[in-house]
TIDO-212977 format. One record per residue (C-alpha): residue in three letters; x, y, z. Coordinates in steps of 0.2 Angstrom, whole numbers, plus 5000, padded with zeros to 4 digits. Layout:
BEGIN
AlaXYZ...
//
This chain:
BEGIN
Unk500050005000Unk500750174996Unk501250265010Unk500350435013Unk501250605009Unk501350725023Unk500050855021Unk501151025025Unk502450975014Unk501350945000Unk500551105002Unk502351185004Unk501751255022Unk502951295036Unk502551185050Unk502451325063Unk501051375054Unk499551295066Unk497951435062Unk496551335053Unk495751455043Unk497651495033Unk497851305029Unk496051295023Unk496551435013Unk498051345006Unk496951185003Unk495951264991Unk497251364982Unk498451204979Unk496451124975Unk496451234960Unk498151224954Unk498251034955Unk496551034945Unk497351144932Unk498651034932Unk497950884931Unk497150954914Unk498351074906Unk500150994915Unk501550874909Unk501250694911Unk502450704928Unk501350864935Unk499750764928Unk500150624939Unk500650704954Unk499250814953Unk498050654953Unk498650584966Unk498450744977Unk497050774973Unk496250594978Unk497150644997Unk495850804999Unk494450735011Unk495750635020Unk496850805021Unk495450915025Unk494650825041Unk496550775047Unk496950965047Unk495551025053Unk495650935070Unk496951035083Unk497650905089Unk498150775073Unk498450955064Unk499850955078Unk500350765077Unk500550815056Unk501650975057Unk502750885070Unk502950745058Unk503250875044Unk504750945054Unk505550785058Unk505450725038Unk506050905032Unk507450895046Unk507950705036Unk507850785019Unk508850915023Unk510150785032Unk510250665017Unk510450835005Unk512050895016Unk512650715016Unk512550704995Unk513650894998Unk514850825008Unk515150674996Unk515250814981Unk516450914993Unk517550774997Unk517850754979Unk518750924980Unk520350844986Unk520951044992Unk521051145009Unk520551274996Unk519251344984Unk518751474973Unk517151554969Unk516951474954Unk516851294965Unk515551374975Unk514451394962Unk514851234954Unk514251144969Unk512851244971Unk512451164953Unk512650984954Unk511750984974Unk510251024963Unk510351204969Unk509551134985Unk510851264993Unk511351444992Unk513251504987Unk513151575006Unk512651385013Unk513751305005Unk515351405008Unk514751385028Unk514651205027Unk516651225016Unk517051315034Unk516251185045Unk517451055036Unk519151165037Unk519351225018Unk519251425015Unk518751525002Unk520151574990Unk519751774987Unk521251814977Unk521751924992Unk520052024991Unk519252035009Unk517851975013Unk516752115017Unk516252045037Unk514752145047Unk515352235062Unk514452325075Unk514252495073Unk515552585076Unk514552695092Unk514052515101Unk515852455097Unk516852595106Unk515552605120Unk515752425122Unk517452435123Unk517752585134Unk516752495146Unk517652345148Unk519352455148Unk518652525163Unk518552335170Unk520252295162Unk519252155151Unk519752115134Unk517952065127Unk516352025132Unk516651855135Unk517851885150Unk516452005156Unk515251845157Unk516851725165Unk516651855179Unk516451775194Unk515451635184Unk515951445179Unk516251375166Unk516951505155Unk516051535139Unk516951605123Unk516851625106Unk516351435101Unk514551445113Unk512851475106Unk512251635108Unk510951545119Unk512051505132Unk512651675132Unk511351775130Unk510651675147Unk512351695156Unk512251895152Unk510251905158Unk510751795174Unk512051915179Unk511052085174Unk509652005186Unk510951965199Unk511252135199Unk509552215198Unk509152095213Unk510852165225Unk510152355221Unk511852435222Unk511952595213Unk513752625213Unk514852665199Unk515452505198Unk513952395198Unk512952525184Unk514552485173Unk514152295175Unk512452315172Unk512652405155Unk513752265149Unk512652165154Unk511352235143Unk512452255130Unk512852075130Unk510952025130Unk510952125113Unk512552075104Unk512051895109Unk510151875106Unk510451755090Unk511751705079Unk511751845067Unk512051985081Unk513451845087Unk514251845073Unk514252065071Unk515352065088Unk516551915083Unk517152015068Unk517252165078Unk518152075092Unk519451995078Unk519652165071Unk520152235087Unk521252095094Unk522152025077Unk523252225079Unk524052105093Unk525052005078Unk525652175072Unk527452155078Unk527651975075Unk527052005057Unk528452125056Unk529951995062Unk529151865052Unk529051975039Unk530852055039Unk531351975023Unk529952055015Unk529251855013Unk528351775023Unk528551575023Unk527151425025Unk528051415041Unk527851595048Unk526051575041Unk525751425054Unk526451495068Unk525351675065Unk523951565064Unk524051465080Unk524351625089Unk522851695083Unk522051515089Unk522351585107Unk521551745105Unk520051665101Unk519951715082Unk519451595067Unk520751515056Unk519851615039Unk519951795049Unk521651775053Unk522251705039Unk521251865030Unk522251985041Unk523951895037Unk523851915018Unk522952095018Unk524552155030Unk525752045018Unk524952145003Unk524952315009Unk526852275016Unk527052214998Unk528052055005Unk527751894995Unk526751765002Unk527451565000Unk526051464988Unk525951284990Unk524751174981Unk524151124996Unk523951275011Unk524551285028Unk523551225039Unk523451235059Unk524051065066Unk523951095083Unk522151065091Unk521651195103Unk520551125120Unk518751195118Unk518451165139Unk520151275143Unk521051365125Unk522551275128Unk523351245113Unk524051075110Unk525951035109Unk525850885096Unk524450865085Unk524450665089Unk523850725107Unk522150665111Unk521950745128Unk522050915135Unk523750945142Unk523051055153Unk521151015159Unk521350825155Unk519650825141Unk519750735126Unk520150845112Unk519050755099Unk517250725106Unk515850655098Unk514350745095Unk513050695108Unk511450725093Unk512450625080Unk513750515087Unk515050605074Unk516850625081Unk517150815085Unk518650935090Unk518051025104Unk518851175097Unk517451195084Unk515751255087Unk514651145079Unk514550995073Unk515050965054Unk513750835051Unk512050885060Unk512551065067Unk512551025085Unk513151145096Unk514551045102Unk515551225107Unk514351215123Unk515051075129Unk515851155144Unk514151205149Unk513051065146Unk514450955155Unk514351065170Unk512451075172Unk512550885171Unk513850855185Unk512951005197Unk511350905192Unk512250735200Unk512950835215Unk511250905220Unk510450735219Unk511850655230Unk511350825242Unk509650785242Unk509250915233Unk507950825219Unk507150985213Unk508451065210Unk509450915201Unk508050895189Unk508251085184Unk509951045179Unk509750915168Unk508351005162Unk509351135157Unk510551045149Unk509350945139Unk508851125137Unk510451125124Unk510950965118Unk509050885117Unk508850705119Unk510650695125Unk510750515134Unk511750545149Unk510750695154Unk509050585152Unk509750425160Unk509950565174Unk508450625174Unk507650465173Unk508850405190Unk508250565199Unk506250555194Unk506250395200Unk507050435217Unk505850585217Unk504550455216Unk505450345231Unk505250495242Unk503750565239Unk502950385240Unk504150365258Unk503450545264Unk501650495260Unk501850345271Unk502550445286Unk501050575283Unk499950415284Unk500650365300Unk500450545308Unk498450555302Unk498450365312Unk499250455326Unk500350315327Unk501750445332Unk503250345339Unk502950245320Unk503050415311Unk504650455321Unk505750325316Unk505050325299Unk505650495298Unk507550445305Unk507450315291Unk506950455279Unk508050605284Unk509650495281Unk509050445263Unk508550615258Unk509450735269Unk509050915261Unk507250855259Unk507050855278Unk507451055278Unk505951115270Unk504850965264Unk504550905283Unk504251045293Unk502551045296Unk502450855299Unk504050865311Unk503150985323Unk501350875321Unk502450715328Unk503450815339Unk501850895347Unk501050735348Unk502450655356Unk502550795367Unk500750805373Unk500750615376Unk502150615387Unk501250765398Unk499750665399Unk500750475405Unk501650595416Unk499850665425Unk499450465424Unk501050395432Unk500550525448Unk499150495451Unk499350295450Unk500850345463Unk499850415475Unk498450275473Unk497150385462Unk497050235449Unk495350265442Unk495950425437Unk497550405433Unk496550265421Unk496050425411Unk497550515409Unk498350355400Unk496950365389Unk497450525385Unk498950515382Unk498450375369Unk497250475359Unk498850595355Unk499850465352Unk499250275350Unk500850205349Unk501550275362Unk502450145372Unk502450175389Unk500550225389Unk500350035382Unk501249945396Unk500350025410Unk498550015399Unk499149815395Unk499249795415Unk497349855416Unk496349735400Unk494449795397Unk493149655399Unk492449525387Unk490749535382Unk489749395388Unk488849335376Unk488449345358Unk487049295347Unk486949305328Unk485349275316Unk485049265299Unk484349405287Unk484149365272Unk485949345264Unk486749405280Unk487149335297Unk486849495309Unk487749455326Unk487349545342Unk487949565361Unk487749645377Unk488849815380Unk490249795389Unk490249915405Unk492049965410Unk493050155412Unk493650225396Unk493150205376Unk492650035373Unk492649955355Unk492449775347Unk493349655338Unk492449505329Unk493349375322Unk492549235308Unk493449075306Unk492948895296Unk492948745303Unk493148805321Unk493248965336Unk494449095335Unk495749075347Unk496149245348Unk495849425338Unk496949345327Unk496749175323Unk495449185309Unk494549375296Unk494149515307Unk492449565299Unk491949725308Unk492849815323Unk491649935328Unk490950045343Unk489250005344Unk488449825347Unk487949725330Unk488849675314Unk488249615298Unk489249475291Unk488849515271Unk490249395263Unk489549225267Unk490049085255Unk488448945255Unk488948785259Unk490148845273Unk490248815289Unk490848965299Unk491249025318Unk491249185327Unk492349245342Unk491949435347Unk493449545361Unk493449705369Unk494649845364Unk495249975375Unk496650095371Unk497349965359Unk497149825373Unk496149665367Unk495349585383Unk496049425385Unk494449295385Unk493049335374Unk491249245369Unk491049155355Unk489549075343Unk489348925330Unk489448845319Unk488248945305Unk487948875287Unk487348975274Unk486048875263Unk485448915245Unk484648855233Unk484748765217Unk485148865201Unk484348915186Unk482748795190Unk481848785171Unk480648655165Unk480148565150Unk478248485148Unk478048335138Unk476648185134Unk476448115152Unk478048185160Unk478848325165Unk480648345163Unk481548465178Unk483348545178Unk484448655190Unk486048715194Unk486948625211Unk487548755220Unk489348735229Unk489448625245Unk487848525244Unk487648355245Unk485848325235Unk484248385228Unk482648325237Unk481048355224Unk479248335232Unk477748335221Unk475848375224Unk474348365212Unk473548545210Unk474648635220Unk476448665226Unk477048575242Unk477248735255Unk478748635266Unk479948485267Unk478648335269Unk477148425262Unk476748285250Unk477748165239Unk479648135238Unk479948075221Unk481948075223Unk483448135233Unk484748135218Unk486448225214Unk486148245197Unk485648415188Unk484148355183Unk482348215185Unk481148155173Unk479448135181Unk478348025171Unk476847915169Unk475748075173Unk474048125166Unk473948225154Unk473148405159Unk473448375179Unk474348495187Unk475748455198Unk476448545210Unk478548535214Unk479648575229Unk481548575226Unk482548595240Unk484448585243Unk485248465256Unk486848515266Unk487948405278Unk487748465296Unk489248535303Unk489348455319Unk487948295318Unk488448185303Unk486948085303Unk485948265301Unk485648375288Unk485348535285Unk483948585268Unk483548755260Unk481948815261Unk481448755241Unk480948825226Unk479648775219Unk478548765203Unk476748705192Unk476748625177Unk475348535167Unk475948375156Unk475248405138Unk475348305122Unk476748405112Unk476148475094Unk476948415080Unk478448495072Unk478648615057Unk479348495044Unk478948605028Unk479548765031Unk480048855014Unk480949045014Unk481049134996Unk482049304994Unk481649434987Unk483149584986Unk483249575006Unk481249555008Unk480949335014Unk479349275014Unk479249115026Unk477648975020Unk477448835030Unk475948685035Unk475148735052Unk475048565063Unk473448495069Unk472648555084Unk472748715094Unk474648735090Unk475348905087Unk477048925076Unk478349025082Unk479549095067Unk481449155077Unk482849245067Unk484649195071Unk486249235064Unk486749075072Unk485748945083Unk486248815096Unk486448645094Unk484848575089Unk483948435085Unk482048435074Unk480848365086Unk481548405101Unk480548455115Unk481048625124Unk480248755137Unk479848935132Unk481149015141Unk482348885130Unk481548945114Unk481949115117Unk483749065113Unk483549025095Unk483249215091Unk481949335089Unk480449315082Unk479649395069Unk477849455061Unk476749335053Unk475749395043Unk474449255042Unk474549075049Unk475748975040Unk476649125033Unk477649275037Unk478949405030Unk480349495038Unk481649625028Unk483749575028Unk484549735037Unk486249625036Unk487549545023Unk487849355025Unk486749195032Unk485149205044Unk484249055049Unk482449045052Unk481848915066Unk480048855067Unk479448815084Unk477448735087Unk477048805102Unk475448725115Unk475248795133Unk477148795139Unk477648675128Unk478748715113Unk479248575098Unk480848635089Unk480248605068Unk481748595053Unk482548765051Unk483048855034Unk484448965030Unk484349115017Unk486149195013Unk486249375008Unk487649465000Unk487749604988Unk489249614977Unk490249774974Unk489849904962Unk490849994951Unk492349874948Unk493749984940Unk495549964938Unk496850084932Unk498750074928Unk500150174936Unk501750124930Unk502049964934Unk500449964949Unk498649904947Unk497450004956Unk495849954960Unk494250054964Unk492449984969Unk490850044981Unk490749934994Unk488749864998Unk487849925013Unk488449815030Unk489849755022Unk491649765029Unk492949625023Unk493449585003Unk494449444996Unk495349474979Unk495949344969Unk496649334951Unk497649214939Unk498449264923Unk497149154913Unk495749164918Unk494449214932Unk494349124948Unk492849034952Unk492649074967Unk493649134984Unk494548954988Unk494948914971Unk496948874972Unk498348924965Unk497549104964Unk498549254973Unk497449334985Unk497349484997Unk496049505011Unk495549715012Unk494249775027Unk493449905025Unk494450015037Unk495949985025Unk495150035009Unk494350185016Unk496150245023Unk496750285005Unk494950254995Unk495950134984Unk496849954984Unk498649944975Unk499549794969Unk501149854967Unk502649804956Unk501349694945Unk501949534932Unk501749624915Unk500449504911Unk498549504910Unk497749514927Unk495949434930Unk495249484945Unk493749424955Unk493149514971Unk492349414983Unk491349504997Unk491449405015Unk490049385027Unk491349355045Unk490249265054Unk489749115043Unk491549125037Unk490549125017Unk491049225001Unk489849314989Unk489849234969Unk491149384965Unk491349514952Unk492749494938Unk493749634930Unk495149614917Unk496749724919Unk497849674902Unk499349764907Unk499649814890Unk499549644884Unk497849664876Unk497649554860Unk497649664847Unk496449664832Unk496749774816Unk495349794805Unk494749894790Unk493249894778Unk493449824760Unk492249864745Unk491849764730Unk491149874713Unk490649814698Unk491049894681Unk490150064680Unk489350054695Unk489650184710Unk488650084723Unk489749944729Unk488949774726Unk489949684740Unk490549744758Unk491449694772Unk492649714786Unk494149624785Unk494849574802Unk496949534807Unk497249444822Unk499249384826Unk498449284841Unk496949224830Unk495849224848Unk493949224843Unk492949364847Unk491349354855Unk489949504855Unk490349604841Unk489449744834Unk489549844817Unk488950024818Unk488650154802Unk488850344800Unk488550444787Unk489750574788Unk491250534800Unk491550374809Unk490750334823Unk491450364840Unk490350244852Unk489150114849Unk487650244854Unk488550354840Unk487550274826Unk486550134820Unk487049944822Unk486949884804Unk487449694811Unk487849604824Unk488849444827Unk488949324844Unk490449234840Unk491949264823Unk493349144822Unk494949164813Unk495849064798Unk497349084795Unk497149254805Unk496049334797Unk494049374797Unk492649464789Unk490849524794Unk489849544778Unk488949734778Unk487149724774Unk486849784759Unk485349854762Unk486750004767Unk487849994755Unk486950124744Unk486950254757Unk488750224760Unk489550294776Unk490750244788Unk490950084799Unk491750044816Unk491649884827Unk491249874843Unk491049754858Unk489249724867Unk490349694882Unk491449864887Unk492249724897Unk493049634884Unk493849774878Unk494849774892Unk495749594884Unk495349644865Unk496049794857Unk494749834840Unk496149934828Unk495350044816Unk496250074800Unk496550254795Unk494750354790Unk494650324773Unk494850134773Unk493350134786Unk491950214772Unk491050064762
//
């Protein structure tokens, strides 16, 4: 499937570009120039235009919506960003080609040329300077922008004042890592704005601190973006590159200057911080206006000697791969690109990374892992955020920031649990939680805990008040009250130890009894209140199969204040035990009451019944845990209890036949569940029972006959009504159960063989298709509850696709069609001979396409297709009977058609102007016979269709000899002369015939 083209390139829209009502603007624009195209362009431009036009609808709505329009210009950057990559890649190759340190003009514009003029001359000599070769301008300068000369001089009178050579020692002040001429203005421009907002902040006014301030702001302008930048480089290189005055002048003494002397003024200039190309600028003007001669060599000087980006120290060997000073590779590689790069340069050759900022983004990063060994989590993820900031998607900063989010999430989640613990006032807990927490996250505790430190310490502080009233009093024998003071101190602080001991001497008493009963679903349990000093609650504790020992020793269901509980999570069938203690202050008593055993019994599930001749037939679920279903029965009416009339079986089985009944009695039915007593196993224990009436009843006879016909989607049902009082059901189903013709069923089972529909009169009905594939229809005779299952049809509808056409692009098929109403799936298939039969013929090549698929690019593409002819059949599919539609063929020749050249020959006699014999004469290299022909005559000019004229013959089937053919012309028509042309009945076959005409006057009889 051809992939999509990306909507703002097509329509040649910047991507920034996000307002709805300018790209619907462009849309229609581009609307009308690609329909011009698509009429009045080249065959390229016809073509493209085509297919964008065919994306419209899909552009519109994908445009329109904010948020995909979002997801589209984003993709737009990101494929732009690639085209421009591969186009630098195909400049470097052409660059490399050079083999010279050096070019001229004229190689500028030569490589503008063969890049396809993707580039400027002023692109492509930057990215010459990005890979070391300059510019050779016959010793013309290069006329550089400066400042203006009023901004220069103010500029460097200022930094006079401060004894600074330029700007970027101004922003070094005081500040680390230093920055020079190789960092984005970014990074500058926020260095100058951090210092000038230092400044504001302090509020000093002297003279020294306004003079900062001013270059300050003056640094914020000359570094606000890379144009700006560049203004004060060349005014700072004009300024410092006076400083190789004199050693021009002992280099120079011979009036020559060597390739030598060259290198050596070069890699002085290094240190100052001015670019190779300046430099070597200044040299040659000087050398000119000295008139000293200047060494040529086919191949230039060049500077050998890496300089360290992180510290300008200039190399002594160039085989050194560290600094000699600060210890940092001297060859990096690009953290966007991998690409090796000198940290001397600024950028990246190969993706333009700002590589010069190095020494900042490397310093944010190791501040970012200081702070988070500090503690300081915050502030760590600022860092690496700021650096990211720089060098985006750069791993080491992420991994970082992934480390530190993640311990963010540790301490947050560690805090939240301490917080827990003070809202549970479970304070001696909180306290050494926060120990635990303080040595993880040390600078956290400063300002992230205050509030929670003073809540535990204020706690603590108020519960020791209180234990220390409690312990006096107890001392001098007040122990009543001294029992409140404890208490006290516990609501402060629950946890708090010494309060427990002396509480833990002093138990609250159990509760004596406790009762339960059932209601409904539940088991509601009950008991006396327990009268004792202080706030008491209660415990209860449910356990299978036997008391609770103690408050642990089995589920606590409730703990609560008042005196019942409802159990609500019973399981039927077990049996279960309940203790219940008293709570004081945390204290559990130390005996308790307790009650049991309890069984929850339920009934059987899912009771349904089926009424035969003489019997009826019941089923049911068995619920988990019981041991047997007893089933009593009554005549007339339902047995009201266990006993209440006739047992007919205790059984395990999920289902009884009662028979040998009379036919119209009614009998009553009492199913009851039966459980195993917990404690007597010769007992057991019964539900109270369902029950139910049924009336045995002759069954009707089954529908045997039942005939659907189809009309377009309209199905008219006939059938036979059986004998007697029977009605017929007619249910609809896409599918139905397993079945069997006869079969005896309830009424609530009928239901599951779908839904029924109208009759219109007995023994017939009609219903309307609203959906594509198989439906079956199921008859079902119907007396009193009983229902008698007849033979079901089955009528299959699926309409075939429409508009089946095919056209060729290159060496694609593409195939268009209108798909029926409710269908979603398609099967093609094709051989090279003929059409397949049908969708599992084999040896055809096939392709399945949903709906969803087609409708992405409202066409289906086989690509890179056999030059060969291409029958195609389209099968619809209905997915839920797994069954296929009779198909719709469509022959694609590929330009193989067998072509068929004809012309119309004429037969006079002596004298005569009225031929006496005509035909046309037919030439076939393949000799194929034709089938459907028809020969169609106008008077004055050939005709152009088979609706252009009148059919003078016709002929169903012509066969070749020899490879040739005739079709005699009437001759009633001969007379009236005129022109013939042959077409086919069938515009399908002339998708595999090509008819020929001769040239115009070899058509006229």
């Amino acid at each position: 499937m051809e992939k999509r083209p990306n909507f703002y390139i097509i329509l040649e829209l910047d991507p920034s570009i996000t307002d709805w009502s300018t790209i619907e603007s462009t849309i229609t624009k581009k609307h009308r120039s690609w329909a011009m195209q698509k009429n009045q362009g080249s065959p390229a431009a016809r073509r493209k235009a085509e297919r964008y036009l065919k994306f419209l609808p899909e552009m519109k709505s994908l445009l329109k919506q904010a948020e995909s329009r979002k997801q589209e210009a984003k993709a737009a950057v990101q494929e732009l960003k690639a085209e421009k990559q591969a186009q630098l890649k195909k400049l470097d190759e052409l660059i490399l080609m050079l083999h010279t340190d050096t070019v001229t003009s004229e190689d500028v514009k030569l490589l503008v040329r063969k890049s396809g003029k993707v580039f400027s001359e002023k692109e492509v000599e930057v990215r010459l300077k990005q890979q070391g070769i300059r510019l050779d301008t016959g010793h013309k300068r290069t006329v550089r922008p400066e400042l203006e000369k009023a901004v220069a001089r103010g500029i460097r009178s200022e930094l006079n004042t401060l004894k600074l050579s330029n700007l970027y020692d101004f922003l070094n002040l005081d500040h680390s890592p230093n920055l020079n001429t190789r960092s984005s203005p970014k990074s500058l421009y926020e260095r100058a704005n951090a210092i000038y907002k230092e400044l504001s902040r302090i509020g000093k006014t002297d003279a020294d601190t306004s003079l900062k301030m001013n270059l300050a702001g003056r640094a914020k302008s000359v570094f606000i973006n890379d144009t700006e930048k560049e203004r004060y480089d060349n005014t700072f290189a004009t300024e410092t590159l006076v400083e190789l005055d004199n050693p021009l002048e002992i280099s120079g003494r011979k009036k020559f200057l060597e390739t030598k002397d060259i290198e050596s003024l070069l890699q002085a200039a290094k240190k100052l911080g001015v670019a190779e190309t300046i430099a070597r600028e200044y040299i040659e003007d000087y050398a000119e206006k000295r008139k000293w001669g200047i060494q040529k060599e086919t191949k230039t000087a060049t500077i050998k000697l890496p300089l360290c980006g992180y510290c300008n120290t200039l190399s002594l060997s160039h085989k050194d791969k560290r600094c000699r000073n600060c210890g940092e590779e001297l060859v990096q590689a690009c953290p966007k690109c991998g690409t090796p790069t000198p940290t001397e340069n600024a950028a990246c050759s190969h993706c333009g990374c700002h590589t010069g900022d190095a020494p900042l983004v490397k310093a944010l990063l190791k501040d970012g892992k200081r702070l988070m060994t500090e503690g300081d989590l915050e502030q760590a993820i600022y860092h690496f955020n700021h650096a990211l900031d720089y060098w985006e998607d750069w791993q080491a900063a992420l991994e970082e920031k992934k480390r530190v989010e993640s311990k963010q999430r540790e301490r947050t989640k560690a805090l939240d649990k301490i917080k827990v613990l003070v809202k549970a006032r479970k304070l001696e807990a909180s306290e050494s939680q926060l120990e635990l927490f303080k040595a993880e996250y040390a600078l956290a505790s400063s300002y992230a805990l205050k509030k929670t430190i003073d809540e535990i310490n204020e706690g603590l502080h108020r519960a020791k008040q209180a234990y220390e009233q409690a312990e006096k009093l107890r001392l001098s024998g007040k122990t009543e009250y001294a029992f409140d003071k404890y208490e006290e101190s516990l609501s402060h602080c629950v946890d708090f130890s010494p309060a427990l001991s002396a509480m833990a001497s002093s138990p609250p008493p159990q509760p004596e009894t406790i009762t339960a009963a059932w209601r409904g679903e539940s088991l509601r349990l009950s008991w006396p209140e327990v009268k004792a000093r202080g706030k008491i609650s209660y415990r209860i504790v449910r356990k299978q199969d036997g008391l609770p020992a103690n408050d642990e020793d089995g589920d606590i269901i409730a703990e609560t204040s008042i005196t019942k509980a409802d159990d609500i999570k019973i399981k039927p069938g077990i049996v279960y035990y309940y203790s219940i203690f008293s709570v004081r202050a945390g204290i559990t008593s130390p005996s308790f009451a307790s009650t049991g055993p309890y069984l929850k019994r339920v009934e059987v599930e899912e009771l349904d019944y089926e009424i035969g001749n003489r019997q009826v037939t019941l089923k049911w679920q068995i619920p988990e845990y019981c041991i047997a279903v007893e089933v009593w029965r009554k005549e007339k009416i339902v047995p009201s209890h266990r006993g209440d009339g006739k047992q007919i079986a205790s059984v395990t089985a999920n289902h009884l036949l009662d028979s040998d009944l009379q036919n119209g009695q009614s009998y009553g039915y009492l199913i009851i569940a039966k459980y195993r007593h917990p404690e007597k196993e010769s007992r057991s224990l019964y539900s109270k029972g369902i029950s139910l009436l049924a009336t045995p009843i002759a069954p009707p006879e089954p529908v045997k006959d039942l005939s659907a016909n189809r009309h377009e989607r309209t199905v008219f049902l006939t059938w036979t009504m059986p004998a007697g009082k029977a009605q017929v059901q007619i249910r609809q189903a896409q599918s139905i159960p397993d079945m069997t013709p006869g079969q005896i069923v309830s009424l609530k089972t009928a239901e599951r063989f779908g839904l029924p529909i109208p009759l219109t009169s007995p023994g017939q009905a009609q219903t309307t298709l609203k959906t594509q594939g198989r439906m079956f229809f199921v008859p079902i005779s119907i007396v009193s509850e009983t229902a008698v299952l007849g033979n079901p049809v089955s009528v299959t509808t699926i309409d075939e696709i429409s508009q089946l056409v095919s056209q060729r692009n290159g060496r694609n098929i593409i195939l268009t069609w209108q798909w029926p109403t409710g269908s979603s799936e398609i099967l093609i298939a094709y051989h090279h001979d003929h059409f397949p039969k049908s969708a599992e013929e084999k040896g055809a090549a096939k392709a399945r396409i949903t709906r969803t698929e087609y409708e992405r690019d409202n066409y289906w593409e086989l690509r890179s297709a056999a030059q060969q002819k291409h029958y195609f059949t389209v099968f619809i599919r209905e997915p839920i009977a797994n069954i296929y539609s009779s198909g719709v063929n469509l022959l694609e020749s590929m330009g193989q058609e067998n072509i068929v050249r004809y012309q119309v020959v004429s037969k006079k006699k002596l004298f005569r102007k009225t031929p006496h014999t005509a035909w046309v004469e037919f030439i076939s290299e393949e000799a194929t016979p034709l089938a459907g022909l028809q020969l169609v005559r106008k008077t004055k000019y050939p005709p152009i269709s088979k609706s252009d004229g009148i059919i003078v013959a016709e002929v169903e089937r012509m066969t070749f000899t020899d490879k040739q053919s005739r079709i005699e012309i009437p001759k009633q028509y001969l007379k009236d002369g005129g022109y013939i042309k042959v077409f086919f009945k069938d515009d399908a076959s002339a998708k595999e015939v090509r008819l020929l005409p001769a040239a115009k006057d070899k058509l006229k009889i």
